[in-house]
C-alpha positions, 0 to 999 in steps of 0.5 A: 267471782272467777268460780261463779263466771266458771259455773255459769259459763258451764251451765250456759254451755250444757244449756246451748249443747241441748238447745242446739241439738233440739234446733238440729232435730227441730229443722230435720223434722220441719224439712222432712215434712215440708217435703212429705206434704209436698209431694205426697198430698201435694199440700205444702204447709205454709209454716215448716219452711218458716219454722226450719229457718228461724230454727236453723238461725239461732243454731247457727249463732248458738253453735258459734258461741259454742264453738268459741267456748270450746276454741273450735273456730277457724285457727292456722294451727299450721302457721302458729305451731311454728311459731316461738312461744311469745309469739304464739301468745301475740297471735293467740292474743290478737286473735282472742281481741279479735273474736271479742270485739266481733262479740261486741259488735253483734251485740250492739249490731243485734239489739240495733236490728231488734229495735228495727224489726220490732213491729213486724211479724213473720208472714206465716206464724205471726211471730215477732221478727224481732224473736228471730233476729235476738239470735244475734245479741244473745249469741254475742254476749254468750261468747261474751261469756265464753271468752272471759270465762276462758280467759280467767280459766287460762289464768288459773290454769297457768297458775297451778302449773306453775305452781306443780312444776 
């Protein structure tokens, strides 16, 4: 089971990197020629503003489930590095709690906001409203997945050090 959490989590995490970075190139190109139709023909097209937001909402929630995969987030290394052992493990515990239940919470929070918007379309490509605001929950089961995939990880982890050393 803890192989197979692993392998997912690794094909998650290869999947958002190049999503991410195709939303990146995706919101470039977008911006880039909403300000050439604007300026140069004088003709803003009604659609890339839309289009590099939405893009630019799920690259944000899809980087934040990567930066929980990676451990990236906002840490105070400087206070924890001084920090003994046992009680880094405390803060580091409480923090991994924390980060968790931010998960869950943009899970239920995403599906509620879903399920608000599920009749509306967007004004100029008549999408669902609802497709954007999915950003949400599928970012949150994403560090879902990251976070339980680290966890059991850092088990195993510690295990064959142990017993290496």
């Amino acid at each position: 089971m803890t192989r197979r959490l692993q392998a997912l989590n690794r094909v998650l995490v290869a999947f958002e990197t190049y999503a991410v970075g195709g939303l990146v190139i995706t919101v470039c190109v977008a911006v880039l020629l909403q300000v050439l139709m604007r300026y140069l023909f004088a003709y803003p097209n009604p659609w890339s503003e839309e289009v590099s937001r939405f893009c630019f909402i799920w690259m944000s929630l899809l980087g934040a489930s990567l930066a929980v995969a990676r451990r990236a987030h906002f840490g105070f290394d400087q206070v924890t590095r001084k920090l003994a052992p046992r009680a880094k493990r405390v803060v580091e515990t409480f923090a991994g709690a924390l980060v968790m239940v931010f998960s869950l919470l943009l899970i239920a929070t995403g599906i509620a906001l879903m399920d608000l918007t599920m009749g509306e379309r967007s004004a100029a490509l008549n999408l669902p409203v609802a497709l954007v605001y999915a950003a949400v929950p599928v970012s949150g089961v994403l560090m879902v997945i990251h976070m339980l995939a680290g966890r059991v990880g850092e088990g195993a982890g510690d295990r064959s050090a142990g017993e290496t050393g």
